[in-house]
VEXGU-557859 format. One line per 3 residues: number of its first residue (from 0); their letters; for each residue x, y, z of C-alpha. Coordinates in steps of 0.001 Angstrom, whole numbers, plus 500000, padded with zeros to 6 digits. Example, Ala and Ser with C-alpha at 12.3 -4.5 7.8 and 13.67 -1.06 7.14 Angstrom:
BEGIN
0 = AS = 512300:495500:507800  513670:498940:507140;
//
This chain:
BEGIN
0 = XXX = 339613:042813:398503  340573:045400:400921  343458:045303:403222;
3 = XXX = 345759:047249:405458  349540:046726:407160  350447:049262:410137;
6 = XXX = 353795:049882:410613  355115:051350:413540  358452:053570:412290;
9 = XXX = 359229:054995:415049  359732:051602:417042  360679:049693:413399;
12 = XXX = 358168:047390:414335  354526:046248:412973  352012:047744:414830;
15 = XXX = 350461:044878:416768  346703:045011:417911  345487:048058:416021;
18 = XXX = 341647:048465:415517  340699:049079:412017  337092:049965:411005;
21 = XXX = 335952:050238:407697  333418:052050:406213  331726:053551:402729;
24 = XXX = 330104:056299:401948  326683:056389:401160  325603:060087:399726;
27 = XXX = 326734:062382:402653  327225:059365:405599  329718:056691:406179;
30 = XXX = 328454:053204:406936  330209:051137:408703  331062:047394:406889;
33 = XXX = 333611:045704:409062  335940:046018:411638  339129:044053:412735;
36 = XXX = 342710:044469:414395  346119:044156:413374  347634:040461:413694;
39 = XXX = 351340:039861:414993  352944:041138:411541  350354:044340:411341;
42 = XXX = 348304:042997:409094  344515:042832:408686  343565:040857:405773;
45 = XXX = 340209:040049:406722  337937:043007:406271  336356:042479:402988;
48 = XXX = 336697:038546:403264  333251:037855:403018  331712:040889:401916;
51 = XXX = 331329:041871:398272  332843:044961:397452  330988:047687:395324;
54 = XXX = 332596:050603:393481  332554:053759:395715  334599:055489:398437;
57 = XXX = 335951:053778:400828  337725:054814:404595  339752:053116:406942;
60 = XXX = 339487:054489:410637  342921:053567:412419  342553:053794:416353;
63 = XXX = 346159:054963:416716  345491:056638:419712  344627:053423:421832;
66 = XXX = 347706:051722:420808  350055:054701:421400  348339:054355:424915;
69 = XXX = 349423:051243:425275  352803:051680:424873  352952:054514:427235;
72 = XXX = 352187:057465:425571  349735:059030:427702  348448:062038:425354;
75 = XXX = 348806:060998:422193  348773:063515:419560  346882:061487:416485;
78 = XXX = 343987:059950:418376  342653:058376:415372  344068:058132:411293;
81 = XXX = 341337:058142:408523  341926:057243:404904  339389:057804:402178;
84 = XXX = 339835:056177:398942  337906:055037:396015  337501:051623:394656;
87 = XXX = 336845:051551:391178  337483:048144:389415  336326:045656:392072;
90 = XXX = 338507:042756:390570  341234:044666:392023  343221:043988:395739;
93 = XXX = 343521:047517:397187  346059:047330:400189  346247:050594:401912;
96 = XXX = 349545:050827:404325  349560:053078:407407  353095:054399:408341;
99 = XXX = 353185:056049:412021  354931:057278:414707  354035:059480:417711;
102 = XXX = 353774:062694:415954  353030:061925:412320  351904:058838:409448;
105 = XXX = 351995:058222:406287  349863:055900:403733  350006:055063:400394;
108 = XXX = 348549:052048:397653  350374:049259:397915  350716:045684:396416;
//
């Protein structure tokens, strides 16, 4: 399973309506698998729900820029956040977190 949370520090709020796409590499191209936006709480839990998930590299493309738009920000610096990341044991729940603000983000594996 594969699943994000987007936090919003600067406003210390979830980042509400965020689209998410994910995709996996295949030699030198990404292929697209799914796509989905952030619920009420930031979340998107539903990506890999029915899809089986294969060892491999993985990215999450975060339309930040979009949602920054949306909240007034006219120009916004970070039009877009991608995270690559490999999936190894496929038993495993890999939740990748995104962190941002304006002029900067963060991610990291969670739990």
């Amino acid at each position: 399973m594969i699943t994000t949370h987007v936090l919003d520090t600067a406003r210390g709020t979830a980042a509400v309506g965020v689209t998410v796409i994910l995709e996996m590499r295949q030699a030198s191209a990404w292929s697209p698998i799914s796509r989905g936006t952030t619920d009420a709480t930031g979340r998107l839990m539903t990506l890999t729900e029915s899809l089986p998930i294969a060892p491999g590299i993985y990215r999450l493309t975060f339309d930040i820029g979009t949602y920054h738009r949306n909240l007034g920000i006219t120009v916004p610096f970070f039009p877009e956040v991608k995270i690559a990341f490999s999936v190894r044991d496929t038993t495993e729940h890999y939740h990748v977190p995104l962190l941002l603000s304006p002029y900067g983000y963060s991610t990291y594996r969670g739990a």
